[in-house]
FIKOLZA-1660 file (N, C-alpha, C; in steps of 0.1 Angstrom, whole numbers, plus 5000, padded with zeros to 4 digits):
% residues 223
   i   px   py   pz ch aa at
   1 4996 7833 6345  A  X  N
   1 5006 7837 6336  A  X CA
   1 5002 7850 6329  A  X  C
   2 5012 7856 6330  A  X  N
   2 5006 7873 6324  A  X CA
   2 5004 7875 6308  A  X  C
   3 4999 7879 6306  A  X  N
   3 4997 7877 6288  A  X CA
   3 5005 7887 6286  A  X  C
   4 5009 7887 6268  A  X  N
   4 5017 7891 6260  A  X CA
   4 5013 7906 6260  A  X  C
   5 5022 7917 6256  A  X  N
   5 5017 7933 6253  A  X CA
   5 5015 7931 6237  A  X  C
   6 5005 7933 6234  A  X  N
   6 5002 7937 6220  A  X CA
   6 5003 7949 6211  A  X  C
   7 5007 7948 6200  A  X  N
   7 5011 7961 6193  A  X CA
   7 5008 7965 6181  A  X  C
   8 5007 7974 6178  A  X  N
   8 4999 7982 6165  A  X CA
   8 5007 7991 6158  A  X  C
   9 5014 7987 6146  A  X  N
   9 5024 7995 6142  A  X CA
   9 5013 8002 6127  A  X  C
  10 5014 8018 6131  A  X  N
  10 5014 8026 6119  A  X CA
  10 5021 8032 6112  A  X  C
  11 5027 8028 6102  A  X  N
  11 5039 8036 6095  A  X CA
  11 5042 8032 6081  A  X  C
  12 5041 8044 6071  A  X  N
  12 5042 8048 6058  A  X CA
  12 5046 8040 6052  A  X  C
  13 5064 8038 6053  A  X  N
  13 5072 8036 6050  A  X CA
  13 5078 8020 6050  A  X  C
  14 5071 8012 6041  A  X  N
  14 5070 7999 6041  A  X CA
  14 5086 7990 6050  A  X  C
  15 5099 7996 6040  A  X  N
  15 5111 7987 6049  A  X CA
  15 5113 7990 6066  A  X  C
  16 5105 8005 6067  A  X  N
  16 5107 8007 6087  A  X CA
  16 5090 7996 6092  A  X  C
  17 5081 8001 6087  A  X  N
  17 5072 7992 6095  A  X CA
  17 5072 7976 6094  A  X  C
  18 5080 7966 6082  A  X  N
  18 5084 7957 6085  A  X CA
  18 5092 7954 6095  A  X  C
  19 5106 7962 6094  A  X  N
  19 5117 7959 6105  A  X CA
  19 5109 7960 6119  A  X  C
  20 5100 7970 6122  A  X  N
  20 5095 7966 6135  A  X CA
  20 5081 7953 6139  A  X  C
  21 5082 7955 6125  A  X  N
  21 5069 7945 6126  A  X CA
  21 5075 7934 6131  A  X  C
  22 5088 7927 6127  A  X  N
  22 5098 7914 6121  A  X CA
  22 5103 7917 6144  A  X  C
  23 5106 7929 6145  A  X  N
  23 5113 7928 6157  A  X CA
  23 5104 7921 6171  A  X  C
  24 5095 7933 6170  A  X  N
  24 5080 7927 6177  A  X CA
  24 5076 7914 6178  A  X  C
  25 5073 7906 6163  A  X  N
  25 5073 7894 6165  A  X CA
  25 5081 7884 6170  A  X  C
  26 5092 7889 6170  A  X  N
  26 5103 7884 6174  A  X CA
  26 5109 7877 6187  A  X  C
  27 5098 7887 6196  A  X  N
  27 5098 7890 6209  A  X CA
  27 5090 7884 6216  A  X  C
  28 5094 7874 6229  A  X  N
  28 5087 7867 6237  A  X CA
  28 5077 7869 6240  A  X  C
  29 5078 7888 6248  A  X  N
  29 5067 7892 6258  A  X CA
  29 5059 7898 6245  A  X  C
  30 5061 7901 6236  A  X  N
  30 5053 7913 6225  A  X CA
  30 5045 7905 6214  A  X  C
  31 5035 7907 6215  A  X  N
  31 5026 7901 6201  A  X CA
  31 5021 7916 6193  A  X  C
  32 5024 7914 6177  A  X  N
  32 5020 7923 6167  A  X CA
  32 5009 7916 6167  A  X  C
  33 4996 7924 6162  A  X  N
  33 4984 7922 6163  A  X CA
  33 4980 7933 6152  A  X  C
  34 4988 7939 6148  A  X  N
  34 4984 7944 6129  A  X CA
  34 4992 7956 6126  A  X  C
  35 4994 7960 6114  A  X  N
  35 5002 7970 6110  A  X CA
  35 4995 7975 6100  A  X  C
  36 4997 7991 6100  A  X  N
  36 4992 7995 6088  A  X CA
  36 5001 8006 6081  A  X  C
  37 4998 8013 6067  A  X  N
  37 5004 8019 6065  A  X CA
  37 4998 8035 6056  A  X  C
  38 4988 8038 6062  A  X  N
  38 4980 8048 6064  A  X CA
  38 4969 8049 6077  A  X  C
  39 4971 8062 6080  A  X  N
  39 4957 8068 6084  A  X CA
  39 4948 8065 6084  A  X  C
  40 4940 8061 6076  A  X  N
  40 4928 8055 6081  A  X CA
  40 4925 8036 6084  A  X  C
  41 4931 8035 6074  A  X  N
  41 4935 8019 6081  A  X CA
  41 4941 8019 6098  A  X  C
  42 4950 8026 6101  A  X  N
  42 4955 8026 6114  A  X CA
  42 4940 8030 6120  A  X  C
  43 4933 8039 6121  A  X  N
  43 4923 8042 6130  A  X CA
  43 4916 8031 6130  A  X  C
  44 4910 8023 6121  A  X  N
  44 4900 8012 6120  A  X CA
  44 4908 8000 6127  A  X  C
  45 4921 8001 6129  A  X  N
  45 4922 7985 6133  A  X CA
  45 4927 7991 6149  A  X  C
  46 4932 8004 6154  A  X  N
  46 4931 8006 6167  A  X CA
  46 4920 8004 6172  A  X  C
  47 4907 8006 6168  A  X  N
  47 4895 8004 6174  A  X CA
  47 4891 7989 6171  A  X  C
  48 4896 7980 6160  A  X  N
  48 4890 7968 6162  A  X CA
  48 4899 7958 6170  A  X  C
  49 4911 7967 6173  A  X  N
  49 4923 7953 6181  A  X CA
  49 4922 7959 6195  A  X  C
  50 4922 7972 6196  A  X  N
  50 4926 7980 6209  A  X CA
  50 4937 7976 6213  A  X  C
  51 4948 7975 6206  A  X  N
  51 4957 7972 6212  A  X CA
  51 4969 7977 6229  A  X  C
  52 4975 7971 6232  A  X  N
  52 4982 7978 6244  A  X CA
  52 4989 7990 6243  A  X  C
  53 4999 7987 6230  A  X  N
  53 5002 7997 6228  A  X CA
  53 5003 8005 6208  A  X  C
  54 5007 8013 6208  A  X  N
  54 5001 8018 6194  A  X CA
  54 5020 8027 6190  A  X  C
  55 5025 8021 6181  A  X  N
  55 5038 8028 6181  A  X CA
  55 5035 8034 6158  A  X  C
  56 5033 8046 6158  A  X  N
  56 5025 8053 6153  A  X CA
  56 5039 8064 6146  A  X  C
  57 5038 8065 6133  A  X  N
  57 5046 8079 6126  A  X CA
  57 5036 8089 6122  A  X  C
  58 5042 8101 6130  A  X  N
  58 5029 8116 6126  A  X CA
  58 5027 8118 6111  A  X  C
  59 5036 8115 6102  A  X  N
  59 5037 8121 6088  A  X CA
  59 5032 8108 6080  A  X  C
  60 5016 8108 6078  A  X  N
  60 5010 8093 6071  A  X CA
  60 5007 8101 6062  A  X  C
  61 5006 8092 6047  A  X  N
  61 5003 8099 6036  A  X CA
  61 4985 8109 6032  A  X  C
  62 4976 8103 6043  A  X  N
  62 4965 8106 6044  A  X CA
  62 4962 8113 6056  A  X  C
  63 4968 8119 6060  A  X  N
  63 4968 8126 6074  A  X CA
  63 4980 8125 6088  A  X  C
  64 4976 8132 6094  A  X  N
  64 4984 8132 6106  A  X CA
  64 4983 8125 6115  A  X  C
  65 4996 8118 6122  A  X  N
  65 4992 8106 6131  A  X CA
  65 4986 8108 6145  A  X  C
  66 4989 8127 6146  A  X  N
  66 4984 8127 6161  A  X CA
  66 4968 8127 6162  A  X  C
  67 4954 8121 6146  A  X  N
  67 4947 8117 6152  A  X CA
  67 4944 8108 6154  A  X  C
  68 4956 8099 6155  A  X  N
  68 4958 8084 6164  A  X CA
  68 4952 8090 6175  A  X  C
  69 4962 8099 6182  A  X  N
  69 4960 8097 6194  A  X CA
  69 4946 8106 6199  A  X  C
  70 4939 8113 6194  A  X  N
  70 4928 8121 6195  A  X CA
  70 4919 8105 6194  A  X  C
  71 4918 8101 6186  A  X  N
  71 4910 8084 6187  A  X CA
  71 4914 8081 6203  A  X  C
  72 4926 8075 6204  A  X  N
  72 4926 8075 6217  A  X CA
  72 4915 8077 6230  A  X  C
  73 4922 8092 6228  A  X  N
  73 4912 8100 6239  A  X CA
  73 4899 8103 6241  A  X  C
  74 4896 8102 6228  A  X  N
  74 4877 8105 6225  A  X CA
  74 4873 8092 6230  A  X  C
  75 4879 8078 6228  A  X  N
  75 4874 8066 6225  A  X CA
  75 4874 8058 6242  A  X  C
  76 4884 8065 6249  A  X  N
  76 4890 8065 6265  A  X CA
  76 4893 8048 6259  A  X  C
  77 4906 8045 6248  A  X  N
  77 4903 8036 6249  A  X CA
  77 4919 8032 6262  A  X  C
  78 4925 8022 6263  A  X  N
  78 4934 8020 6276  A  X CA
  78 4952 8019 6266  A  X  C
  79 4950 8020 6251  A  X  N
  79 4964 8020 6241  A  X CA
  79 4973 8036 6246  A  X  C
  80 4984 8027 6247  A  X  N
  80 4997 8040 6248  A  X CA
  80 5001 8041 6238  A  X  C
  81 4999 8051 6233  A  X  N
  81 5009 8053 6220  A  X CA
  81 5019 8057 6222  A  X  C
  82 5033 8051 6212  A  X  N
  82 5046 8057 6211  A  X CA
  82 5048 8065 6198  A  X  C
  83 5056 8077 6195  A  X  N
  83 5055 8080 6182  A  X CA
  83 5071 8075 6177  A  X  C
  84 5073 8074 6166  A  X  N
  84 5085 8068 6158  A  X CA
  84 5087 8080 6150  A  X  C
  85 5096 8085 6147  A  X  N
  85 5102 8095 6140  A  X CA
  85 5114 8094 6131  A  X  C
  86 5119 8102 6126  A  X  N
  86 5135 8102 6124  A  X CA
  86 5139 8117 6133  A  X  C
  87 5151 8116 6135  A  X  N
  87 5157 8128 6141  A  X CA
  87 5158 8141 6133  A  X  C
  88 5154 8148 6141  A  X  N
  88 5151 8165 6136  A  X CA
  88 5136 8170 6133  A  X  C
  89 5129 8159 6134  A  X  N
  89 5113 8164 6140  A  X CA
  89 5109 8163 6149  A  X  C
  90 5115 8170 6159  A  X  N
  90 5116 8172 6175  A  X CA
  90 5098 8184 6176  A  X  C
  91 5101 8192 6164  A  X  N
  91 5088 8203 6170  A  X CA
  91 5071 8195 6170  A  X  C
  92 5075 8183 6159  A  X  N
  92 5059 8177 6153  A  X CA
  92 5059 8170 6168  A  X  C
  93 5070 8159 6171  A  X  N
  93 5072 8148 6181  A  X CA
  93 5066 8158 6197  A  X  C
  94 5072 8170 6199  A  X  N
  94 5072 8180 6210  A  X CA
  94 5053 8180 6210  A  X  C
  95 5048 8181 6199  A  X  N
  95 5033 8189 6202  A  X CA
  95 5025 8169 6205  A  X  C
  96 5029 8165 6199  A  X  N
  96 5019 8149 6201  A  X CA
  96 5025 8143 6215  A  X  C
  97 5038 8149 6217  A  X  N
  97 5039 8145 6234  A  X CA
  97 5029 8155 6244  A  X  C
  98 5028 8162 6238  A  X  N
  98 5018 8174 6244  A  X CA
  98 5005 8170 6242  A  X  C
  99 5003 8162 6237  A  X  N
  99 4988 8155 6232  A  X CA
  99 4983 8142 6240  A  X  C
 100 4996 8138 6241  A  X  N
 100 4992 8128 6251  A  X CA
 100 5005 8111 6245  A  X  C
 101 5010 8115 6236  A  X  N
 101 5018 8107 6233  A  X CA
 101 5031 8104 6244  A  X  C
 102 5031 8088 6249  A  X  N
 102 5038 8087 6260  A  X CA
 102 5054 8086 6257  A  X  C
 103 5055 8083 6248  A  X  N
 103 5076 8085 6247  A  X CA
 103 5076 8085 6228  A  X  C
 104 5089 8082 6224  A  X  N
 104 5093 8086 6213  A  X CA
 104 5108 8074 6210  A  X  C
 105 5104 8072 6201  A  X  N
 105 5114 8065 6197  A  X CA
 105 5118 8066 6181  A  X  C
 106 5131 8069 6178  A  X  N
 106 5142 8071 6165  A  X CA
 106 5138 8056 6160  A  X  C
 107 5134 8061 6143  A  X  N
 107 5129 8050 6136  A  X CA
 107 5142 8038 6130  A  X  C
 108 5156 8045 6133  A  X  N
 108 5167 8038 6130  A  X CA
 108 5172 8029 6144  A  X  C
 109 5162 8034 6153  A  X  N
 109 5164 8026 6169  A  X CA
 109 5168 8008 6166  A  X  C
 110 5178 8002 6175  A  X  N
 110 5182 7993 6173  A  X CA
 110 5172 7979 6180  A  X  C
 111 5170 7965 6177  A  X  N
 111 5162 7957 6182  A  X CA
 111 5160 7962 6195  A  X  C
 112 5169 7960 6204  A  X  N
 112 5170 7959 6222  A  X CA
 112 5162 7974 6222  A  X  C
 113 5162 7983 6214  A  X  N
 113 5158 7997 6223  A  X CA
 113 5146 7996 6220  A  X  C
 114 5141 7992 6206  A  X  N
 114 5121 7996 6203  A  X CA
 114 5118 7982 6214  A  X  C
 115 5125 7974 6220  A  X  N
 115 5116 7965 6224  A  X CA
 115 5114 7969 6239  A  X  C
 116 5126 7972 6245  A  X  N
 116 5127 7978 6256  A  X CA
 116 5117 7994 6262  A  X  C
 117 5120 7996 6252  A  X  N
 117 5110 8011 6251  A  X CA
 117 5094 8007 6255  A  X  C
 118 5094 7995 6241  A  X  N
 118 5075 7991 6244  A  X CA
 118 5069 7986 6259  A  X  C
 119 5082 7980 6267  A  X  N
 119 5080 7973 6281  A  X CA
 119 5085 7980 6289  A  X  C
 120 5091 7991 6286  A  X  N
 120 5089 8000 6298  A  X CA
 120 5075 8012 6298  A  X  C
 121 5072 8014 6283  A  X  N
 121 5060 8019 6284  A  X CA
 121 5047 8014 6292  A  X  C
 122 5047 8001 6292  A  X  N
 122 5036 7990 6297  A  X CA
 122 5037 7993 6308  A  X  C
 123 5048 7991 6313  A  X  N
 123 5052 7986 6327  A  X CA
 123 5056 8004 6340  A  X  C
 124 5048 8016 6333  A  X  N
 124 5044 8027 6337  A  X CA
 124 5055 8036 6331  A  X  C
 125 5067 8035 6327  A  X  N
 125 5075 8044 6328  A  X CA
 125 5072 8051 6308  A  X  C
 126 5079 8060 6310  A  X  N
 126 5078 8070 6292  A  X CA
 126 5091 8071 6288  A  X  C
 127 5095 8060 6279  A  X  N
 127 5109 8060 6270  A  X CA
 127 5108 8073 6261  A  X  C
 128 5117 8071 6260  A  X  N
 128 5127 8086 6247  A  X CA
 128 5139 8081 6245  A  X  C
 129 5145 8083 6234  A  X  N
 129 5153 8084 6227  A  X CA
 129 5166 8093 6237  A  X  C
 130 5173 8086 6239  A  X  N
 130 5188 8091 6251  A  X CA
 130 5187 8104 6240  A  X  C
 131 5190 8103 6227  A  X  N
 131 5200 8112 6222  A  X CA
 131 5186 8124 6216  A  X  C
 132 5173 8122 6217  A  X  N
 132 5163 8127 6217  A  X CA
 132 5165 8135 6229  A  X  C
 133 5163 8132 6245  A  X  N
 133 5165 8137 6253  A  X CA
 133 5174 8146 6253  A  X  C
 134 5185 8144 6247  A  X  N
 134 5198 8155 6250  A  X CA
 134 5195 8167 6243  A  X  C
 135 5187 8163 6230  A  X  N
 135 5188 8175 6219  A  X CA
 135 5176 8182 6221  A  X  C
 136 5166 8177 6233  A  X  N
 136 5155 8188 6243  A  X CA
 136 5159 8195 6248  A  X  C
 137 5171 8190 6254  A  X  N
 137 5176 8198 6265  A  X CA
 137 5187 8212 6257  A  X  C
 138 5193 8207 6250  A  X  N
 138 5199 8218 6238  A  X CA
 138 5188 8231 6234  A  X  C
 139 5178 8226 6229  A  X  N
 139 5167 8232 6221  A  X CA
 139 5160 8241 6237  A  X  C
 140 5156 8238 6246  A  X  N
 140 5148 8245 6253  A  X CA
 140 5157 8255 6257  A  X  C
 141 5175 8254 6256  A  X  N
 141 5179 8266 6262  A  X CA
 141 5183 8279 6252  A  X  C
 142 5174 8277 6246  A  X  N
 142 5171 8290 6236  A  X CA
 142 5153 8294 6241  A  X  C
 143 5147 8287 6243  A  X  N
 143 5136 8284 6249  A  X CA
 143 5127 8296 6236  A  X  C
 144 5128 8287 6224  A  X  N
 144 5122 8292 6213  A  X CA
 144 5105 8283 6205  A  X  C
 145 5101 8275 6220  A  X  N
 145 5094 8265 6217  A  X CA
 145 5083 8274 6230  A  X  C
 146 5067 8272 6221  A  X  N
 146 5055 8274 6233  A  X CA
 146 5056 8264 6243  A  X  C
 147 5049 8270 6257  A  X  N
 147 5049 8267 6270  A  X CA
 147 5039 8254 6268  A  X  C
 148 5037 8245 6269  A  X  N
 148 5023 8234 6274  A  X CA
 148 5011 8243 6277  A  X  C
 149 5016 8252 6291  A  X  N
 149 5001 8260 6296  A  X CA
 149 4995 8250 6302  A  X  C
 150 4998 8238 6311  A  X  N
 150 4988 8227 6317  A  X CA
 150 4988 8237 6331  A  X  C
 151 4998 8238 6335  A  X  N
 151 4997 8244 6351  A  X CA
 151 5011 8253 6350  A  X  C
 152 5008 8265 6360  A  X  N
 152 5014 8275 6364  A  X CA
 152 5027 8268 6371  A  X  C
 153 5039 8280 6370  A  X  N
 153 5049 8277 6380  A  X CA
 153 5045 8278 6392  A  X  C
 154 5030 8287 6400  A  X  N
 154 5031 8290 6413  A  X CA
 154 5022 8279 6415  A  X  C
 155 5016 8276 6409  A  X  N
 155 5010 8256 6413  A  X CA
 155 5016 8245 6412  A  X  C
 156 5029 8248 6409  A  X  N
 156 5031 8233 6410  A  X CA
 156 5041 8232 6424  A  X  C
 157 5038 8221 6431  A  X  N
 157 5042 8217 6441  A  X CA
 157 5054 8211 6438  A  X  C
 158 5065 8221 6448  A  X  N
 158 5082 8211 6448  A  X CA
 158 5087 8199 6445  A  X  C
 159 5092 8196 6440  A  X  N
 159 5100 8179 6443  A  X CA
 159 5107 8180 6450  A  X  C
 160 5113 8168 6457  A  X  N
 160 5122 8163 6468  A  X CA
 160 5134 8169 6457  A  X  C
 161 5143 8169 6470  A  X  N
 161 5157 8166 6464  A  X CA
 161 5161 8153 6460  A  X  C
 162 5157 8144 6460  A  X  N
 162 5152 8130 6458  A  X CA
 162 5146 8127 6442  A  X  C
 163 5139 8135 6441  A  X  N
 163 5130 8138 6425  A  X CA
 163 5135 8147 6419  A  X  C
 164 5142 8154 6423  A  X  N
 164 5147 8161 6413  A  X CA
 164 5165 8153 6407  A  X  C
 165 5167 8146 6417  A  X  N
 165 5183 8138 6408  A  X CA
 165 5174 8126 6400  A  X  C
 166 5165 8120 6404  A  X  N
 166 5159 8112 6395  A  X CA
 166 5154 8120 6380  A  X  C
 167 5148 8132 6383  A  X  N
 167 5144 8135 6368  A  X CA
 167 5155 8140 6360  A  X  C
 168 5168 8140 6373  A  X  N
 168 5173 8142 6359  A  X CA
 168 5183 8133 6355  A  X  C
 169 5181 8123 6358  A  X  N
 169 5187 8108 6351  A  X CA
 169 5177 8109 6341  A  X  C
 170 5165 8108 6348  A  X  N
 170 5157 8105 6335  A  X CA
 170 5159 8121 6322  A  X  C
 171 5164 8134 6323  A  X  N
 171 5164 8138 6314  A  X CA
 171 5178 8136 6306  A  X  C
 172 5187 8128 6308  A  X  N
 172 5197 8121 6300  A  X CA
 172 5195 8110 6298  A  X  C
 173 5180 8101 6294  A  X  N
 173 5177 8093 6287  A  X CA
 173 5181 8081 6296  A  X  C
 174 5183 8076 6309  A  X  N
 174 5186 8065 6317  A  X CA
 174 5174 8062 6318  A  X  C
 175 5175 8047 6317  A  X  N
 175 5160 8038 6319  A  X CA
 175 5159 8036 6332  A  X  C
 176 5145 8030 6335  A  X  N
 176 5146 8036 6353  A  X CA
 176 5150 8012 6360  A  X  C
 177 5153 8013 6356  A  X  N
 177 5165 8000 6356  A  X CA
 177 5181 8006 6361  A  X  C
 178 5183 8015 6349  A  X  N
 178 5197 8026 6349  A  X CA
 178 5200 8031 6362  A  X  C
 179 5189 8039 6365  A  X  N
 179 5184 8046 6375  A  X CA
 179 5189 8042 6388  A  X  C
 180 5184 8027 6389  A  X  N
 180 5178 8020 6402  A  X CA
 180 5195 8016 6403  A  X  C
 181 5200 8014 6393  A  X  N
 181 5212 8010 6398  A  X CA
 181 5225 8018 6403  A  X  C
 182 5221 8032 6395  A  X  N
 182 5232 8044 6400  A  X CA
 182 5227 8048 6415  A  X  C
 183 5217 8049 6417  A  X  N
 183 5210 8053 6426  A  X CA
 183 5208 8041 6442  A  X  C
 184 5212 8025 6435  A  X  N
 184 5213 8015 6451  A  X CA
 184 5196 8015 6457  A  X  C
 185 5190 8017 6449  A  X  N
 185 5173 8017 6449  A  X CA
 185 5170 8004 6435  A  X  C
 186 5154 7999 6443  A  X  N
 186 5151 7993 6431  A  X CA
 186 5140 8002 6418  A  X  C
 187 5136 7993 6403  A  X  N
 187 5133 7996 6397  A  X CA
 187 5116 8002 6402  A  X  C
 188 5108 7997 6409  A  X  N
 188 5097 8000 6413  A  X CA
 188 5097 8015 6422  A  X  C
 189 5105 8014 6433  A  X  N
 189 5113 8029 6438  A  X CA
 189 5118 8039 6430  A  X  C
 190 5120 8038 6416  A  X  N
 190 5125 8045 6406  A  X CA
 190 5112 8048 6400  A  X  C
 191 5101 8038 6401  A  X  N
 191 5089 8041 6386  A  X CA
 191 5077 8050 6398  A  X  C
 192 5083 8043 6412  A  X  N
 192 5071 8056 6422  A  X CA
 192 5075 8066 6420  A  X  C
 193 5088 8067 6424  A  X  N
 193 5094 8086 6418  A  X CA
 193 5090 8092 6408  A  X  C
 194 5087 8084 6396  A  X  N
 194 5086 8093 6386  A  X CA
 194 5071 8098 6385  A  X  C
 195 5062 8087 6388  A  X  N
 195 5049 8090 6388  A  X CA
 195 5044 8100 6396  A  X  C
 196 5055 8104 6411  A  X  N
 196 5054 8112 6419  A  X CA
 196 5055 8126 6411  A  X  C
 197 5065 8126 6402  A  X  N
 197 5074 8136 6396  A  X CA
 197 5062 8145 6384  A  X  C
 198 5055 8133 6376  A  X  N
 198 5043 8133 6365  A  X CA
 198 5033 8144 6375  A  X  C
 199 5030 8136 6385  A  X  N
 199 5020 8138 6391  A  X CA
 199 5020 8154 6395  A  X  C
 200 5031 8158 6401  A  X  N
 200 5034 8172 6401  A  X CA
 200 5034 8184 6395  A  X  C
 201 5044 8178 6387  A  X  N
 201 5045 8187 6372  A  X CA
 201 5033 8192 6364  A  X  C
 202 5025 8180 6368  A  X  N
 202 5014 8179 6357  A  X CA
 202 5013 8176 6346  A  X  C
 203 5024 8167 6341  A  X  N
 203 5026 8161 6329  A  X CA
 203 5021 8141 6333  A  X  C
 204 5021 8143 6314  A  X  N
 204 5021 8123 6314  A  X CA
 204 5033 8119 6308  A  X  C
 205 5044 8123 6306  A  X  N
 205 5055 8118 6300  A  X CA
 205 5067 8121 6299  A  X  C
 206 5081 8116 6301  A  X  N
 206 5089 8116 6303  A  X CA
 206 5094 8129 6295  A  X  C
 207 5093 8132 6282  A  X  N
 207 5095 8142 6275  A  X CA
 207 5090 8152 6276  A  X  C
 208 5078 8153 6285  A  X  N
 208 5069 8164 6287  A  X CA
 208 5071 8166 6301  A  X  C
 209 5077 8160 6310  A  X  N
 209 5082 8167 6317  A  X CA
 209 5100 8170 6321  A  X  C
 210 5108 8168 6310  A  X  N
 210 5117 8170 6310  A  X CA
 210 5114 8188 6301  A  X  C
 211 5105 8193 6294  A  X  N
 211 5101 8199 6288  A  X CA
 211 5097 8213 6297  A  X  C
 212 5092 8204 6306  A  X  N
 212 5084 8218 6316  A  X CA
 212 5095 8223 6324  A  X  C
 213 5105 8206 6331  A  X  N
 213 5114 8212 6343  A  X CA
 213 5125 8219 6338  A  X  C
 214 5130 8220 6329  A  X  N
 214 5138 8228 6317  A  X CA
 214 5132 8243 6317  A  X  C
 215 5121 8245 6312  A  X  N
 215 5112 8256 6314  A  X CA
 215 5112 8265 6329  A  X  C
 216 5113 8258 6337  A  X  N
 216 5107 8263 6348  A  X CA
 216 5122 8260 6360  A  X  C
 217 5134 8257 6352  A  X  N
 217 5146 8260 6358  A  X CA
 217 5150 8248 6369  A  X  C
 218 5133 8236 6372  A  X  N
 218 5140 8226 6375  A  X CA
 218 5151 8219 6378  A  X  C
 219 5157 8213 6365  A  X  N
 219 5169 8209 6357  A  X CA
 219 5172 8218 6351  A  X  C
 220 5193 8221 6351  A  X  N
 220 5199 8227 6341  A  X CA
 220 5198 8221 6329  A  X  C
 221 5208 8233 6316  A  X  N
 221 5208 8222 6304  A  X CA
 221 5224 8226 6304  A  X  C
 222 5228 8234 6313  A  X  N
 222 5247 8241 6314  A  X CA
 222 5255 8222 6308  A  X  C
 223 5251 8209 6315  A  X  N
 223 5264 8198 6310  A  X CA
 223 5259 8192 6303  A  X  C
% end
């Protein structure tokens, strides 16, 4: 029997980190395993729960959340972080996806999306916010935001024509469920494409590479 995904809610703002705390527990497959509401409480109990996944706000009253994820990476521990935001901090959200932060989810997000989001993170794929997605794709065609700098355009190796209509379901925010069904493919055949797609690009996440293929003419942002 597979065990539950465990979670670690960091966040300020006492009535948002209940509502997810209350939703999480809520949830069959999902066990909360602690909440905090600062910075350094969140670092001490990521290292004492390690949890699966870590769904984390950048703006904590004692610091910034992306050294959630710097713990993380120093610590190689195996927690995905998601970051939680409100809409219109796309530039903080933009640089902690760049950090290593795996998707992003709107803190007004409804039950079905933060829970969905967390099990599709587990389950390999990087949620985003549909309407987050769209307003990347707005924002990069002014292209007033720094490059990543992970790898060059003349290194990175082609995608299929195959991977390139997948990434761009996935850069209008379809879950790769969505995907598998516009497409007459299953969900596993949707989550190898994308890893294929990661793997190329040179990114870890769905926003970071909707970010580069925008950049590099990939994907339009013209519809």
């Amino acid at each position: 029997m597979q065990s539950n995904t465990s979670v670690l809610v960091v966040e300020d703002d006492t009535s948002t980190r209940e509502r997810f705390s209350r939703v999480i527990s809520g949830h069959p497959q999902l066990d909360l395993v602690g909440d905090a509401g600062d910075l350094a409480t969140g670092i001490e109990l990521l290292h004492e729960l390690t949890p699966d996944v870590l769904l984390m706000d950048l703006d904590l009253p004692d610091g910034n959340g992306m050294s959630l994820i710097e713990e993380i990476e120093s610590g190689d521990l195996k927690t995905e972080a998601m970051v939680i935001s409100v809409f219109g901090d796309e530039r903080h959200v933009i640089r902690a996806i760049e950090a290593g932060a795996g998707g992003y989810l709107l803190k007004d997000g409804g039950a079905d999306q933060i829970t969905n989001a967390i099990l599709q993170l587990v389950a390999g794929g990087a949620p985003i916010s549909p309407s987050i997605a769209k307003h990347l794709l707005k924002r990069f065609r002014h292209d007033d935001l720094p490059a990543t700098g992970k790898t060059d355009e003349s290194q990175m190796e082609p995608l299929t024509t195959r991977e390139q209509e997948i990434l761009n379901f996935v850069s209008y925010g379809y879950t790769a469920q969505e995907i598998g069904k516009k497409n007459d493919i299953s969900i596993h055949t949707v989550n190898t494409h994308i890893r294929n797609i990661y793997s190329k690009l040179a990114v870890n996440s769905r926003a970071e590479a909707i970010m580069k293929a925008v950049r590099h003419g990939i994907i339009k942002t013209d519809n």
